[in-house]
N, CA, C and O atoms as a GROMACS GRO file, in nm:
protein
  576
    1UNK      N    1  -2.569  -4.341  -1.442
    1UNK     CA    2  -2.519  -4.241  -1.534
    1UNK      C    3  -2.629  -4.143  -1.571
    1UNK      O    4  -2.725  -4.189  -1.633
    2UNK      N    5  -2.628  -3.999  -1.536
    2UNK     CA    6  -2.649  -3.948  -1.626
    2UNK      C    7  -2.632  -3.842  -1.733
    2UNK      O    8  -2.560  -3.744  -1.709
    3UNK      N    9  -2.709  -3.857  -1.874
    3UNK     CA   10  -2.664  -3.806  -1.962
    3UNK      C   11  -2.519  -3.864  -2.011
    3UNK      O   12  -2.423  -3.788  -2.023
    4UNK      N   13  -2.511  -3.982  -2.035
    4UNK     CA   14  -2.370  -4.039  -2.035
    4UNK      C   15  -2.253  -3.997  -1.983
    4UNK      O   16  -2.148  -4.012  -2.044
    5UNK      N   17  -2.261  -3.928  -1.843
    5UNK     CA   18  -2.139  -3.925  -1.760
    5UNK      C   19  -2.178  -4.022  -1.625
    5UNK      O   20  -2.276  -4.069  -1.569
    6UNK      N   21  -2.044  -4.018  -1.614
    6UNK     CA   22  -2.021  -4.178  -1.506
    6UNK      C   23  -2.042  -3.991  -1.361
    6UNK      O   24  -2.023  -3.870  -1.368
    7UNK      N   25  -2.088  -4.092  -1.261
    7UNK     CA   26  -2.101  -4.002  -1.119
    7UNK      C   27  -1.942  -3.941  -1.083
    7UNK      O   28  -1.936  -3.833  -1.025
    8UNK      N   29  -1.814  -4.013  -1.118
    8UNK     CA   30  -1.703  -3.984  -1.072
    8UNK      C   31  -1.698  -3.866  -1.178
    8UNK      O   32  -1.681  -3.750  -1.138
    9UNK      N   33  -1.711  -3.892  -1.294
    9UNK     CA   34  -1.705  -3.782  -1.383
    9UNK      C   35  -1.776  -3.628  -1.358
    9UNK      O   36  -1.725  -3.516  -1.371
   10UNK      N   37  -1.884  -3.659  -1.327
   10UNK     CA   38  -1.966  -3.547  -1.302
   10UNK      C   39  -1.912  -3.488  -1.134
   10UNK      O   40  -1.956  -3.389  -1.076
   11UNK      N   41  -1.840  -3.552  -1.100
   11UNK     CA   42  -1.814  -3.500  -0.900
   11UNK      C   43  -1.662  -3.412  -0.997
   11UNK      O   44  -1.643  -3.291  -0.991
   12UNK      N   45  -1.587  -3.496  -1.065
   12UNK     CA   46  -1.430  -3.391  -1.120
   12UNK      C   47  -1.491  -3.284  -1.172
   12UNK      O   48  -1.450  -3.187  -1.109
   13UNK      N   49  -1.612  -3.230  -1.302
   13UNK     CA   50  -1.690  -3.141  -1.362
   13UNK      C   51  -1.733  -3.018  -1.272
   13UNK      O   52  -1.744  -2.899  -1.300
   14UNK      N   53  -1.759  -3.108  -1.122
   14UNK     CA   54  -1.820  -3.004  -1.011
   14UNK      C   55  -1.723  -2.964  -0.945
   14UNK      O   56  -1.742  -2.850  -0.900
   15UNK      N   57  -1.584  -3.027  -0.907
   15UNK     CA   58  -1.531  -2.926  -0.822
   15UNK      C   59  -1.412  -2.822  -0.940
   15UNK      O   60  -1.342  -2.730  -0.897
   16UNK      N   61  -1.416  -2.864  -1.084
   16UNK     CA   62  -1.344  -2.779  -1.184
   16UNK      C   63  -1.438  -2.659  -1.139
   16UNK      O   64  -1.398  -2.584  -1.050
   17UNK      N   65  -1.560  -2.640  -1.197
   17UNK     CA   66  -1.658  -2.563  -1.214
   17UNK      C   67  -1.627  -2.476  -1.056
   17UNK      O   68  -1.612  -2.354  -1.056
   18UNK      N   69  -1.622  -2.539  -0.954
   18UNK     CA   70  -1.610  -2.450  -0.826
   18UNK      C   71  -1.485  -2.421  -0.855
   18UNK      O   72  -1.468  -2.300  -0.840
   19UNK      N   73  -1.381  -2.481  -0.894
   19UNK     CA   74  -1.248  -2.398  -0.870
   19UNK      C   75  -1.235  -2.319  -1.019
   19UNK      O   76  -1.118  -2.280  -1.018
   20UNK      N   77  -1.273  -2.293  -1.098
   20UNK     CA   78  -1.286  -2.189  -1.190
   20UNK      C   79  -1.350  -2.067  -1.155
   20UNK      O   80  -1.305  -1.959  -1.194
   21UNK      N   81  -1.460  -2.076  -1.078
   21UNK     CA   82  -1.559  -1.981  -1.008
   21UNK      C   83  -1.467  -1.910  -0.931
   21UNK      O   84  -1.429  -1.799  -0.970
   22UNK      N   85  -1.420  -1.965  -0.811
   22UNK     CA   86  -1.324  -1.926  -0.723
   22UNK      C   87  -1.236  -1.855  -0.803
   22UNK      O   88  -1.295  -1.748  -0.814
   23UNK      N   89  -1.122  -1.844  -0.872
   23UNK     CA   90  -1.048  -1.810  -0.935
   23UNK      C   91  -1.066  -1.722  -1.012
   23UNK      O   92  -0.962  -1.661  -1.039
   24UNK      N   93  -1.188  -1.675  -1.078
   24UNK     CA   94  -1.254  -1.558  -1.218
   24UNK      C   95  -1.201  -1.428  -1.124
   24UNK      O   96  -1.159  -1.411  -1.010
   25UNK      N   97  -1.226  -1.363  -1.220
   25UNK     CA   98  -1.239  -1.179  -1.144
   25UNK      C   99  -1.388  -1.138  -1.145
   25UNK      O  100  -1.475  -1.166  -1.228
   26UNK      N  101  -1.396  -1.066  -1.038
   26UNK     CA  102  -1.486  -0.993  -0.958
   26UNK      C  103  -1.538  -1.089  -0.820
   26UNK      O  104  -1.630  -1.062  -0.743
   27UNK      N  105  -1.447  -1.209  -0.817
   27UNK     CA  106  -1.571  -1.286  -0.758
   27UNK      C  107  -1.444  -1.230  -0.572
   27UNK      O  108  -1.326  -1.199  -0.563
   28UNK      N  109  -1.535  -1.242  -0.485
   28UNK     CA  110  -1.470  -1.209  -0.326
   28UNK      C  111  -1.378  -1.297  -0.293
   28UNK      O  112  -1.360  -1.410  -0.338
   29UNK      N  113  -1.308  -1.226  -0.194
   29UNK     CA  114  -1.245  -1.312  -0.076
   29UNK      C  115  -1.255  -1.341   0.074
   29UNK      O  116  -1.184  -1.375   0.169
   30UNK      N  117  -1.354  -1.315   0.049
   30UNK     CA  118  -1.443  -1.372   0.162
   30UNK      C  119  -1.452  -1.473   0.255
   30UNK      O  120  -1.484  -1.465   0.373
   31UNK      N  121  -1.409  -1.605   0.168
   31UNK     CA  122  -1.357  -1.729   0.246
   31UNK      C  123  -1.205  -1.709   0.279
   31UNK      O  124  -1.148  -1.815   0.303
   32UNK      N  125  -1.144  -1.620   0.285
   32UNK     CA  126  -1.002  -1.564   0.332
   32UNK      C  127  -0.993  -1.526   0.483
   32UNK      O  128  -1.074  -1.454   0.542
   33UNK      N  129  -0.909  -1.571   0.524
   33UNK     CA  130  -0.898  -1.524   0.672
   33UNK      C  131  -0.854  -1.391   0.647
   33UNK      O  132  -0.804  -1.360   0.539
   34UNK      N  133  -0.876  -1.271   0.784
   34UNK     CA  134  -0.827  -1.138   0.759
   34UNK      C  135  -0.705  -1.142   0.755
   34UNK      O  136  -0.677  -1.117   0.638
   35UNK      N  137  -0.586  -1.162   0.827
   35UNK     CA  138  -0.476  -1.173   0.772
   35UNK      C  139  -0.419  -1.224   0.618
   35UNK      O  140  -0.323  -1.163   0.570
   36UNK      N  141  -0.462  -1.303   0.564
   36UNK     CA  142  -0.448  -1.392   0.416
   36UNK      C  143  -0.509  -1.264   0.309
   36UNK      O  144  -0.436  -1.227   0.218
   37UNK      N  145  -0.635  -1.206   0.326
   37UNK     CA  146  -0.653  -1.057   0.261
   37UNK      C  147  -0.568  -0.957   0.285
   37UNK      O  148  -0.538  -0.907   0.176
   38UNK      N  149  -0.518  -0.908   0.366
   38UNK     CA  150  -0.422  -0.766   0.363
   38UNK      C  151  -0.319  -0.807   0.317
   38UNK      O  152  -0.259  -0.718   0.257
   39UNK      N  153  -0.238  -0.963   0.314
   39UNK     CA  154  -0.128  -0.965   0.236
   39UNK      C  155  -0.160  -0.952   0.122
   39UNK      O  156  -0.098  -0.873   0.051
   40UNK      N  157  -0.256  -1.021   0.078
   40UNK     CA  158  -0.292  -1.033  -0.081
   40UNK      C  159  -0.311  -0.831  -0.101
   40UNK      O  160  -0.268  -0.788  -0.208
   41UNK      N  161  -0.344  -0.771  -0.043
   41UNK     CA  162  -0.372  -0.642  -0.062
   41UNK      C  163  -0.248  -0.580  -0.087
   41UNK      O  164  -0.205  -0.518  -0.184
   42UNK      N  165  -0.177  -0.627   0.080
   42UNK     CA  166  -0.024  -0.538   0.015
   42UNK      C  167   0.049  -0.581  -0.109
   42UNK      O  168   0.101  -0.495  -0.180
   43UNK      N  169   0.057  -0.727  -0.143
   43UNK     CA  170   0.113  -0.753  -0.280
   43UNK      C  171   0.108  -0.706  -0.368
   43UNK      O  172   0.205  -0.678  -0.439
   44UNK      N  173  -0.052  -0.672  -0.398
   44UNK     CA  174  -0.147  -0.644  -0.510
   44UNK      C  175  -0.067  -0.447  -0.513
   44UNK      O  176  -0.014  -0.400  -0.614
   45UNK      N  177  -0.080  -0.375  -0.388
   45UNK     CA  178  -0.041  -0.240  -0.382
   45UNK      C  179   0.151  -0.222  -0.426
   45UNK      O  180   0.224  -0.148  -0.492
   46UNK      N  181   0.158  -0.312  -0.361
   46UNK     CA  182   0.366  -0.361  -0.400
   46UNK      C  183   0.357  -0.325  -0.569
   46UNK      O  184   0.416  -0.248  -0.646
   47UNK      N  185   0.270  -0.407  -0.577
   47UNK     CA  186   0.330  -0.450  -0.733
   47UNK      C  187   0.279  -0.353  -0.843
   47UNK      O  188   0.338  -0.334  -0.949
   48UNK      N  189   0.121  -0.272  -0.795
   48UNK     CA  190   0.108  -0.174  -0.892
   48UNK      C  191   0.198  -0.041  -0.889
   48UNK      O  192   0.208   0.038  -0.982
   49UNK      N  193   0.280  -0.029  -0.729
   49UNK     CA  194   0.383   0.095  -0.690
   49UNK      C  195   0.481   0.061  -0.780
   49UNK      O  196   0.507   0.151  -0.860
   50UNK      N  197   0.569  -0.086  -0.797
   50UNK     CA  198   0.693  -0.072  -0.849
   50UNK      C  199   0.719  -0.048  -0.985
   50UNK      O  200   0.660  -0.098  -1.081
   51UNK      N  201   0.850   0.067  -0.988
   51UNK     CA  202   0.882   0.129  -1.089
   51UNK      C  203   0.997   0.056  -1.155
   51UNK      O  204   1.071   0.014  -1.066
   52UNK      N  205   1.030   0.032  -1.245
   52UNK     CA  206   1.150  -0.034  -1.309
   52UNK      C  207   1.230   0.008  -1.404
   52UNK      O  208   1.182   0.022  -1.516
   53UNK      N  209   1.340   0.032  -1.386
   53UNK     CA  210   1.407   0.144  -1.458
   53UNK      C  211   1.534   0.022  -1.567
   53UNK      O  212   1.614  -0.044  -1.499
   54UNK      N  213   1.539   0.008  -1.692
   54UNK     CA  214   1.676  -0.080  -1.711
   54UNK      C  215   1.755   0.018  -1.773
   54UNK      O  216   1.722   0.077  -1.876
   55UNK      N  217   1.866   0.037  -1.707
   55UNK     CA  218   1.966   0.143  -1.708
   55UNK      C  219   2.100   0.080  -1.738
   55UNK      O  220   2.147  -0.012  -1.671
   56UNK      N  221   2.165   0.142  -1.855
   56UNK     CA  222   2.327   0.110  -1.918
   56UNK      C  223   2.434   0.231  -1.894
   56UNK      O  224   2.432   0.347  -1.934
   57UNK      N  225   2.528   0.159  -1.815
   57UNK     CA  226   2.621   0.235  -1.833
   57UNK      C  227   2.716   0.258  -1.898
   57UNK      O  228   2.808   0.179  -1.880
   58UNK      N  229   2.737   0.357  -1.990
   58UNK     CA  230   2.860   0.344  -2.129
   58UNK      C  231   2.956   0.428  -2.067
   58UNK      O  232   2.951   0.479  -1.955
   59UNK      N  233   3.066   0.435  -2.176
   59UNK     CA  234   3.162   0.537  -2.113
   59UNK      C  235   3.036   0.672  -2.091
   59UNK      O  236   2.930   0.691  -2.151
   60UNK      N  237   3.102   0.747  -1.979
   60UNK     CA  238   3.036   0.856  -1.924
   60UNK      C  239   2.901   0.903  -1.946
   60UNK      O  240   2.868   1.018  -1.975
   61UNK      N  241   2.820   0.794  -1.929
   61UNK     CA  242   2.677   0.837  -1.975
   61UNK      C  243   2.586   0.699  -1.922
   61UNK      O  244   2.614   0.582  -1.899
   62UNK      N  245   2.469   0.777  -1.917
   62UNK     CA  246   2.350   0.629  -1.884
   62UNK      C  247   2.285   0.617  -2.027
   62UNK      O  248   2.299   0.678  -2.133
   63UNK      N  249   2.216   0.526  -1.988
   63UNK     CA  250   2.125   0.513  -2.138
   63UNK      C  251   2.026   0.415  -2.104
   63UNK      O  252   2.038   0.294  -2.085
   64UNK      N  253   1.902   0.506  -2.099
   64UNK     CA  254   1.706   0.478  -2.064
   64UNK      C  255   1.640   0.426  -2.166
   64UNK      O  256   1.548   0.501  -2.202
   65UNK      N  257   1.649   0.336  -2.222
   65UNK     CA  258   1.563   0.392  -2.338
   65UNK      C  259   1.610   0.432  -2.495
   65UNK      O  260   1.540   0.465  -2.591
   66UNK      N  261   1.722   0.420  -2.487
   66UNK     CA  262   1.808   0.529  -2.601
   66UNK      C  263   1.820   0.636  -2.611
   66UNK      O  264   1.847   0.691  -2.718
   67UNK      N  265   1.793   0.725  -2.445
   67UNK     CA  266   1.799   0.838  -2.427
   67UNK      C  267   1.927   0.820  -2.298
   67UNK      O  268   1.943   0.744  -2.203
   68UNK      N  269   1.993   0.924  -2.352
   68UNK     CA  270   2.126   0.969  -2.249
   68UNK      C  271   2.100   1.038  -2.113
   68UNK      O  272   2.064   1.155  -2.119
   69UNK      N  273   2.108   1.000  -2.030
   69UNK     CA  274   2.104   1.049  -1.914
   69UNK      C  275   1.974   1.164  -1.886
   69UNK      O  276   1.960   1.280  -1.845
   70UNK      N  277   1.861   1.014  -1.954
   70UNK     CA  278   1.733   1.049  -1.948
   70UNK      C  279   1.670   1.084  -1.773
   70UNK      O  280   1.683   0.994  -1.691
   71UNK      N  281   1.606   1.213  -1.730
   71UNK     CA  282   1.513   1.220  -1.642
   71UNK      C  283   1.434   1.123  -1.573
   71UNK      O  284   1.337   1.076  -1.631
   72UNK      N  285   1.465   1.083  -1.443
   72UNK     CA  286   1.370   0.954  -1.419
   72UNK      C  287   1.311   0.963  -1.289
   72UNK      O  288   1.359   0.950  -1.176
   73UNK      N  289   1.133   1.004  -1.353
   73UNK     CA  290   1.021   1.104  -1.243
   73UNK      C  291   0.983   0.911  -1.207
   73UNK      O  292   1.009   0.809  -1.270
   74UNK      N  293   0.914   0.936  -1.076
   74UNK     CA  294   0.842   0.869  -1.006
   74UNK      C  295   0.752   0.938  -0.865
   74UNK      O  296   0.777   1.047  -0.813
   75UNK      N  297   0.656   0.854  -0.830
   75UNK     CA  298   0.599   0.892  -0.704
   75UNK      C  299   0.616   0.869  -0.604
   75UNK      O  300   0.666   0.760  -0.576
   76UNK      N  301   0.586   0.954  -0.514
   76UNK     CA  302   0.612   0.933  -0.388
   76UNK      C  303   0.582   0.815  -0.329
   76UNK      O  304   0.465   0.791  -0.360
   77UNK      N  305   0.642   0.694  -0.235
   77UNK     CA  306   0.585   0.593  -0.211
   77UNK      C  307   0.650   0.541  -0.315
   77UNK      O  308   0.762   0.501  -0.283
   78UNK      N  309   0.618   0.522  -0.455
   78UNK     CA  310   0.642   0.388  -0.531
   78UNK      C  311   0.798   0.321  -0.477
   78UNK      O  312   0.897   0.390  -0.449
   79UNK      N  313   0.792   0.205  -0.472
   79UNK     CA  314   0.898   0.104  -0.513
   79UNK      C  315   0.954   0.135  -0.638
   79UNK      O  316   0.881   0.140  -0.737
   80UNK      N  317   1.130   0.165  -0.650
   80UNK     CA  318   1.202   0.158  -0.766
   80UNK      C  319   1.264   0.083  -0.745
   80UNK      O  320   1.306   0.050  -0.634
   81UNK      N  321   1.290   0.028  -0.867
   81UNK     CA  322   1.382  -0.083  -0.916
   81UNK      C  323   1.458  -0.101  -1.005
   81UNK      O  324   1.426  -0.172  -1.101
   82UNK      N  325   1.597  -0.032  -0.995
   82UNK     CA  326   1.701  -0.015  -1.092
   82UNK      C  327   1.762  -0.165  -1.147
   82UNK      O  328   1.797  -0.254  -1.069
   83UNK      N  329   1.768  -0.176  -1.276
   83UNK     CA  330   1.834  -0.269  -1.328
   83UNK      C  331   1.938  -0.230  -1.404
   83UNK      O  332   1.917  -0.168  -1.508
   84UNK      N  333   2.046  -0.254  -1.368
   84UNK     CA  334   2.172  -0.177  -1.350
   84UNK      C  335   2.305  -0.266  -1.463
   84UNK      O  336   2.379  -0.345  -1.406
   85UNK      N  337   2.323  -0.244  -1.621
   85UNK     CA  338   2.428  -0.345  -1.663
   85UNK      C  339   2.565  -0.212  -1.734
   85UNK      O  340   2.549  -0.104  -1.791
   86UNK      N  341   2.664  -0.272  -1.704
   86UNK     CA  342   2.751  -0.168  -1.729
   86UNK      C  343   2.817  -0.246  -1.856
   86UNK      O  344   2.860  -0.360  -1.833
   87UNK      N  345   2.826  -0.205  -1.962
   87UNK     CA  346   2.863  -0.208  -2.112
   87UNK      C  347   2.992  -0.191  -2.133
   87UNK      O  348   3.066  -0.283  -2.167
   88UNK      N  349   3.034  -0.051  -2.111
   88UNK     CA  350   3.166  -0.011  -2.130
   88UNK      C  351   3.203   0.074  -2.025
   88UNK      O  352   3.138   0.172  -1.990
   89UNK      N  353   3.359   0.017  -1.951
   89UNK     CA  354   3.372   0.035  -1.870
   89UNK      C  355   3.338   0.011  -1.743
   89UNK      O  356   3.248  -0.067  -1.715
   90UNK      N  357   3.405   0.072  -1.659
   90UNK     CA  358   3.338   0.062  -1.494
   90UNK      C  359   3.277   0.175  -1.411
   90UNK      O  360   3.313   0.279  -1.357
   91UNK      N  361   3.169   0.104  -1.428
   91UNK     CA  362   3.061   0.218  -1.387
   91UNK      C  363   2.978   0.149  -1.253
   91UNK      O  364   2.972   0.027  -1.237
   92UNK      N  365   2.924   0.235  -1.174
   92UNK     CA  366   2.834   0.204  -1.031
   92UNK      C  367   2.660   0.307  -1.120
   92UNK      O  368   2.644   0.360  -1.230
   93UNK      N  369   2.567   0.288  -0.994
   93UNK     CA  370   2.474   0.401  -1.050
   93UNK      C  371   2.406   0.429  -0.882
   93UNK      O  372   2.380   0.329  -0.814
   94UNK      N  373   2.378   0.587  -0.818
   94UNK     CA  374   2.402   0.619  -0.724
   94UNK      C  375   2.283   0.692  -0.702
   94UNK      O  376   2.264   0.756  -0.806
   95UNK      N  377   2.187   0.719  -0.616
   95UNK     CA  378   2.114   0.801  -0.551
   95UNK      C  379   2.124   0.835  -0.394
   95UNK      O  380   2.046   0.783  -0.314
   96UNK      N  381   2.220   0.920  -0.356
   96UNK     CA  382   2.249   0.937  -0.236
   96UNK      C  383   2.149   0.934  -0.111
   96UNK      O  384   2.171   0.871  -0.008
   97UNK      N  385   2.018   1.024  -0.140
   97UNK     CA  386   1.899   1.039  -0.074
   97UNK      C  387   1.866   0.960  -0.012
   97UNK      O  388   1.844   0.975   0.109
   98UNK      N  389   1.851   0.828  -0.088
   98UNK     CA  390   1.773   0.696  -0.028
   98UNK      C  391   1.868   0.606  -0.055
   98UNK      O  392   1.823   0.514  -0.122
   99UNK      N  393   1.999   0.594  -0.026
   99UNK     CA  394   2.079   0.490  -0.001
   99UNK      C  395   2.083   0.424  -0.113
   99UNK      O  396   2.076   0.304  -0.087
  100UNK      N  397   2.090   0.442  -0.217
  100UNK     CA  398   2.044   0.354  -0.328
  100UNK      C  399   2.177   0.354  -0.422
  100UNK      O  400   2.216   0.466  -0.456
  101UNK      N  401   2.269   0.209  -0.482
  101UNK     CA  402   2.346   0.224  -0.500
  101UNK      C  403   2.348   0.088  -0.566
  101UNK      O  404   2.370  -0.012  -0.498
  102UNK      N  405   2.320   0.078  -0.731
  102UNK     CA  406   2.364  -0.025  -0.784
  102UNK      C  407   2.507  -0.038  -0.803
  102UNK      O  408   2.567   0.042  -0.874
  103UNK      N  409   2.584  -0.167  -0.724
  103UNK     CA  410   2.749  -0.195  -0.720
  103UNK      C  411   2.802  -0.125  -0.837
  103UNK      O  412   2.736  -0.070  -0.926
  104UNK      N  413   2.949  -0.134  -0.826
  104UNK     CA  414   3.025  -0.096  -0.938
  104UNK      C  415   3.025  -0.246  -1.018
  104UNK      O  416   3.025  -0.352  -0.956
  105UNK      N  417   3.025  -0.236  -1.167
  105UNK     CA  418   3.015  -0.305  -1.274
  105UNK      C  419   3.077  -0.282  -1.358
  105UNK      O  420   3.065  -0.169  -1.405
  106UNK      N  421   3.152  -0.352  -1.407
  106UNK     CA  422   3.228  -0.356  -1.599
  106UNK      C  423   3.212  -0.449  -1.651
  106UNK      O  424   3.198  -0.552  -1.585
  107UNK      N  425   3.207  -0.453  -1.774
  107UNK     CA  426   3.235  -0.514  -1.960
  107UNK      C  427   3.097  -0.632  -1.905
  107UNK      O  428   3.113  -0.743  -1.856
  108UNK      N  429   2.939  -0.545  -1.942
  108UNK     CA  430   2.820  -0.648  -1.923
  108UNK      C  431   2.791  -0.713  -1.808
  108UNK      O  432   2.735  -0.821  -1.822
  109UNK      N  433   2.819  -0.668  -1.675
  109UNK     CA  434   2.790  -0.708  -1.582
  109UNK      C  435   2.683  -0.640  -1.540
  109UNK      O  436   2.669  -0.518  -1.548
  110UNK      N  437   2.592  -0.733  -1.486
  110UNK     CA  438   2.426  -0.667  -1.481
  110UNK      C  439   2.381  -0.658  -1.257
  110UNK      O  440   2.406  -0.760  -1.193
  111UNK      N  441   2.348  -0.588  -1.214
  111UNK     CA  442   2.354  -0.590  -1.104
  111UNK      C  443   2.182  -0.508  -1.116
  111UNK      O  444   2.126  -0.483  -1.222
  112UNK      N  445   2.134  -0.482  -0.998
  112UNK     CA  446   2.016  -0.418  -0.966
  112UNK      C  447   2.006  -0.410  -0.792
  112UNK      O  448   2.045  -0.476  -0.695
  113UNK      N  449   1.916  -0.262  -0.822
  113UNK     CA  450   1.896  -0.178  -0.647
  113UNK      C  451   1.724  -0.180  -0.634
  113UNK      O  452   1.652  -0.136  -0.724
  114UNK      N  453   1.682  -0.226  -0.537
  114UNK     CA  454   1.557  -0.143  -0.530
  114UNK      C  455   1.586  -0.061  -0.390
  114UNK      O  456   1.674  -0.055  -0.304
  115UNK      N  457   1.452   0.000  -0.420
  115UNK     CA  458   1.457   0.145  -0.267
  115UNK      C  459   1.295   0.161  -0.283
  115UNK      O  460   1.213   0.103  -0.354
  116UNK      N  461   1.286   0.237  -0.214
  116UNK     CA  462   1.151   0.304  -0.162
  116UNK      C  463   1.166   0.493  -0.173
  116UNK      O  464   1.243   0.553  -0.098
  117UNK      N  465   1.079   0.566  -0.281
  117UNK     CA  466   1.106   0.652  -0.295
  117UNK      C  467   1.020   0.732  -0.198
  117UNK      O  468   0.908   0.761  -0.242
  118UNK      N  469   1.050   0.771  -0.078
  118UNK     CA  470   0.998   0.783   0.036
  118UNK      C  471   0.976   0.960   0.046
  118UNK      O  472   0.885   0.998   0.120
  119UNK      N  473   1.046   1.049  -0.016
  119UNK     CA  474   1.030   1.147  -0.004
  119UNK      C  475   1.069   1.267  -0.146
  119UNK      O  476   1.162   1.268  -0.226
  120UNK      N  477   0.960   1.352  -0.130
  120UNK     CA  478   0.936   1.400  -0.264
  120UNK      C  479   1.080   1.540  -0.250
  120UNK      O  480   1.133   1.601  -0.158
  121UNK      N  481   1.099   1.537  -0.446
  121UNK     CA  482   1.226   1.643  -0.466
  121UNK      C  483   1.304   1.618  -0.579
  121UNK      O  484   1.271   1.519  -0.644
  122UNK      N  485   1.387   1.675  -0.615
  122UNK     CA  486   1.413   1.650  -0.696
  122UNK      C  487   1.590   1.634  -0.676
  122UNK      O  488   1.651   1.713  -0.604
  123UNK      N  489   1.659   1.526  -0.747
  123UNK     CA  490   1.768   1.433  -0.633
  123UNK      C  491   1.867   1.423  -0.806
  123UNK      O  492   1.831   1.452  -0.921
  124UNK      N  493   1.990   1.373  -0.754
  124UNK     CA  494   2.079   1.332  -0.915
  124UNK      C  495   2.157   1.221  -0.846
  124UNK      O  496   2.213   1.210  -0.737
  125UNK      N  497   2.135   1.131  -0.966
  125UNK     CA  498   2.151   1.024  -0.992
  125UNK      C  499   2.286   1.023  -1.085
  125UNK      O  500   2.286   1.077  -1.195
  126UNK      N  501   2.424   0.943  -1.022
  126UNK     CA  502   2.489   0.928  -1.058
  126UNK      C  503   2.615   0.815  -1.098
  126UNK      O  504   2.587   0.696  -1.078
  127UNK      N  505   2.745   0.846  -1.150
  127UNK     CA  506   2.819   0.726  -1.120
  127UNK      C  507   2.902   0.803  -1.075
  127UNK      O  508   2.937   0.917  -1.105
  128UNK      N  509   2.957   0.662  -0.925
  128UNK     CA  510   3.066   0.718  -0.825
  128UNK      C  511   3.187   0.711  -0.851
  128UNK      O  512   3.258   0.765  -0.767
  129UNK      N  513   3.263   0.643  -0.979
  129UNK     CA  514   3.380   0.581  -1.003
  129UNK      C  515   3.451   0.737  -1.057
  129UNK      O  516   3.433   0.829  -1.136
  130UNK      N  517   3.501   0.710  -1.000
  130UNK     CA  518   3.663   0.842  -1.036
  130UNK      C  519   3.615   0.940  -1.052
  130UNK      O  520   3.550   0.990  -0.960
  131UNK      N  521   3.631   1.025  -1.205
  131UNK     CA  522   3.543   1.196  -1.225
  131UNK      C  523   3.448   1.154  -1.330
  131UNK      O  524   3.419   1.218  -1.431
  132UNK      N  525   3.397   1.027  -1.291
  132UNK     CA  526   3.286   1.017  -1.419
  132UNK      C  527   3.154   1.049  -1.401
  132UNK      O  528   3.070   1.056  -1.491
  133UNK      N  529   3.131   1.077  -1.240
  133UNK     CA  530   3.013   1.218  -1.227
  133UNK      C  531   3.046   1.346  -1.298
  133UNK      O  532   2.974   1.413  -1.372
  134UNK      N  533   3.181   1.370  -1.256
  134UNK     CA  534   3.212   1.541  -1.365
  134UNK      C  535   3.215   1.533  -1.474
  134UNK      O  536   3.231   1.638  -1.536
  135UNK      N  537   3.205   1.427  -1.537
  135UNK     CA  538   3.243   1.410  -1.682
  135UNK      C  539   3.119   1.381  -1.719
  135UNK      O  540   3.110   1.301  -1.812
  136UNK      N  541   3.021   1.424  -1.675
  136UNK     CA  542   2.911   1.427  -1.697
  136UNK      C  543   2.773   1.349  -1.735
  136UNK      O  544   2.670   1.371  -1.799
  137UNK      N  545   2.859   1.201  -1.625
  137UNK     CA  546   2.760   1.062  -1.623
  137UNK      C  547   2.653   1.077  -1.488
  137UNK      O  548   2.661   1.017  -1.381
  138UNK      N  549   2.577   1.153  -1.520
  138UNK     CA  550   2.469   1.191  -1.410
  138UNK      C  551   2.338   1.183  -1.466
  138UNK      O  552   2.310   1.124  -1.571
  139UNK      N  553   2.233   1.265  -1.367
  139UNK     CA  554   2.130   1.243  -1.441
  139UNK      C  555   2.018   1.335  -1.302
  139UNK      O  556   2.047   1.352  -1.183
  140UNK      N  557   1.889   1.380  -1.376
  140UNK     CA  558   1.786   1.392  -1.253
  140UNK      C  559   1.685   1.298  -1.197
  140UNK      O  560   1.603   1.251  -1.276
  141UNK      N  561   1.679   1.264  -1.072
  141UNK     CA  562   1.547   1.228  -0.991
  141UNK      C  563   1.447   1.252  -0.944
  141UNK      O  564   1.449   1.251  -0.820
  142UNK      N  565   1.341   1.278  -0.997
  142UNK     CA  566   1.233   1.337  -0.925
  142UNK      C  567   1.120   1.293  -0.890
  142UNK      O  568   1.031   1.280  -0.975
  143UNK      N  569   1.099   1.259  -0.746
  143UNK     CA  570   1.007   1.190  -0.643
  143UNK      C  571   0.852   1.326  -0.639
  143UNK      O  572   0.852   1.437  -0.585
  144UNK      N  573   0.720   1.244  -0.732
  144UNK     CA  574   0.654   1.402  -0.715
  144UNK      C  575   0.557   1.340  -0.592
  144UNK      O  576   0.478   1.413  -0.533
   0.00000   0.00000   0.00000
């Protein structure tokens, strides 16, 4: 023993201490094979791109935020990710551009789209159900 730890004790102390080390920030990945780094890279790039939008659909209107058929900018490249619950009524939510089309939904049904906002402009975002685009359940997109 020393210092009153048993040898088994002091071998668990040493590999905590290495796997705490390992684990901190700033420290490399170095003992990573090159493949095992670029995923960890793309994850790491995935996850600071994605945008997340939670979006309600009421009668004829969205609602961001507690804003009505609030403006919703993003960048080029980022990952969006609509989270899509329809409240009242039956409502869908639509970006033609990039295929993007949270299902049709009624009375609290929660659905979600992601896409890839692949090209810059400015796009409207809508619902497809009957004239509740004309009735003025829309909105703008803009990829800068």
């Amino acid at each position: 023993m020393v210092s009153g730890l048993s040898k088994k004790s002091m071998i668990v102390l040493a590999i905590l201490a290495l796997l705490i080390a390992g684990c901190s920030k700033g420290t490399t990945q170095s003992g990573l094979t090159g493949a095992s780094a670029v995923e960890i890279k793309d994850i790491e790039q995935k996850l600071d791109s994605t945008k997340t939008f939670i979006i309600t659909g009421a009668n004829f209107k969205f609602v961001v935020d507690g804003k009505e058929n609030p403006t919703i900018e993003v960048n080029e490249g980022d990952t969006v990710k609509i989270k899509f619950t329809s409240t009242e009524g039956f409502h869908d939510w639509v970006v033609d551009e990039f295929g993007a089309t949270a299902k049709v939904r009624a009375g609290d049904a929660t659905t979600s789209v992601e896409f890839i906002a692949d090209k810059k402009g400015t796009f409207e975002y809508y619902c497809s159900v009957g004239s509740h685009r004309e009735m003025g359940m829309k909105g703008r997109f803009i990829v800068k």
